[in-house]
C-alpha positions in Angstrom: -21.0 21.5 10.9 -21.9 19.1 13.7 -17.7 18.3 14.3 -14.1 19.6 13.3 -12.1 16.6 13.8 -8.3 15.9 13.2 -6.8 12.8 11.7 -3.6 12.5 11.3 -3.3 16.7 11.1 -5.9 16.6 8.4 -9.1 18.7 8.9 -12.1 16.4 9.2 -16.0 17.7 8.4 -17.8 15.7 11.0 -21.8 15.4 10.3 -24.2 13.3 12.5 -27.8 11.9 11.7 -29.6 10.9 14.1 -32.8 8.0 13.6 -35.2 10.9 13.1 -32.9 13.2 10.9 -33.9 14.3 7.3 -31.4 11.9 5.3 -28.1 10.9 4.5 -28.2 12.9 1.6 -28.8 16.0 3.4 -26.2 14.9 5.4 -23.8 14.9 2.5 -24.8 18.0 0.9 -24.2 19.8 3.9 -20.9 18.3 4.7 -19.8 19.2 1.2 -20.7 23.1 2.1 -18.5 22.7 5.0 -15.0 20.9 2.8 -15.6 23.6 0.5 -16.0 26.3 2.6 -12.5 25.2 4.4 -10.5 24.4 1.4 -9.9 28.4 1.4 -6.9 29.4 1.9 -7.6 32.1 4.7 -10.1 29.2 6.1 -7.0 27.2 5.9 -4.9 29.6 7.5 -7.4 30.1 10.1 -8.0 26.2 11.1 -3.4 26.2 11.5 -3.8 29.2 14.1 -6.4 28.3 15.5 -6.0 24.3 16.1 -2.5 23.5 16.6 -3.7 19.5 16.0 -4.1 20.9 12.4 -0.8 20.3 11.3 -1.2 19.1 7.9 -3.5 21.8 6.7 -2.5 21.6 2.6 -3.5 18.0 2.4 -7.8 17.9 0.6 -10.3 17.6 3.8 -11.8 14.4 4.7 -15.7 14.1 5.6 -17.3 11.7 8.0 -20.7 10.9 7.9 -22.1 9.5 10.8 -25.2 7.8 11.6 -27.5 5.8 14.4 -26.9 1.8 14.2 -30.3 0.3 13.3 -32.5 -2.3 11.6 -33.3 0.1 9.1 -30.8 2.3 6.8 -31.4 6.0 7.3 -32.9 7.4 4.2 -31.2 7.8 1.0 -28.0 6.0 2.4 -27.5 3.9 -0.5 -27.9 6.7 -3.0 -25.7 8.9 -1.0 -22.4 6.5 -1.2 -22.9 5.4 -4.7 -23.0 9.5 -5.3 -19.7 10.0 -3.2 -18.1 7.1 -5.4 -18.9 9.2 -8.2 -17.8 12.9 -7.1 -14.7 11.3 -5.6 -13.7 9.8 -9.6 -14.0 13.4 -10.2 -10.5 15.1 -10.4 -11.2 18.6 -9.5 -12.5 17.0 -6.0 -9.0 15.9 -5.0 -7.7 19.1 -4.1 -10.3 19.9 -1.7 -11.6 16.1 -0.5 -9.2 13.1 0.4 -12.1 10.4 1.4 -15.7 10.4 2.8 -16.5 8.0 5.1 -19.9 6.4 6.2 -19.4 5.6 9.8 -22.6 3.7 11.6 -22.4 4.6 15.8 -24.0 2.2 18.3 -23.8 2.7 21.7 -22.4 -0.3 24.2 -21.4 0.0 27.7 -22.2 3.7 27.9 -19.2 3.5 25.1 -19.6 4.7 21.3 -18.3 2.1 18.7 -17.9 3.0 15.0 -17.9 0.9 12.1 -17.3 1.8 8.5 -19.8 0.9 6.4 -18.8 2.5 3.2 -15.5 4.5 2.0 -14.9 6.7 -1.2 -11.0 8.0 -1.5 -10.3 10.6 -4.1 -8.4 8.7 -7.4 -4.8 8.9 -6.6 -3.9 9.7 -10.0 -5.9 13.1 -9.7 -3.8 14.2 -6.4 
């Protein structure tokens, strides 16, 4: 796992490509491993003692996937999404993932800027 982030008290799998990284769906896969490794709950309890930013450890995990800005998609990007659009339809994904987002980083002003270039949210009927 590249980054445990926190938003909004909800544990965050953080997993960055760079330009001259495998894929995106490496990327994903491995990211996956990670939300279901902490959808424990001893990993749970773990991630509340541990990081007191954690405070809303019972809600599914959410996964960023982030990748180099450039004139060319990284590799298996488009394959990637339309595969988290699919697992996220999927109800017995809700209880351990909230959303996957694609997140594209470019660098400006010594200063990292994010966009969003795809999102997949777990179907609220199968919270």
């Amino acid at each position: 796992m590249d980054l445990l982030l926190c938003r909004h008290g909800i544990p965050v799998v953080g997993e960055i490509k760079a330009k001259t990284d495998v894929s995106m769906f490496v990327a994903l896969i491995q990211a996956l491993a990670y939300a279901v490794e902490l959808s424990s709950k001893s990993q749970r309890q773990r991630l509340e003692r541990t990081y007191k930013e954690l405070t809303d450890i019972k809600r599914p995990v959410e996964i960023y996937l982030i990748y180099e800005e450039s004139n060319e998609a990284p590799v298996l990007l488009q394959e990637a999404q339309e595969i988290t659009d699919a697992v996220m339809k999927e109800a017995t994904c809700s209880a351990i993932l909230g959303q996957i987002a694609f997140l594209s980083c470019r660098v400006q002003n010594c200063e990292p800027i994010f966009t969003c270039a795809h999102l997949s949210k777990s179907e609220p009927d199968n919270q």
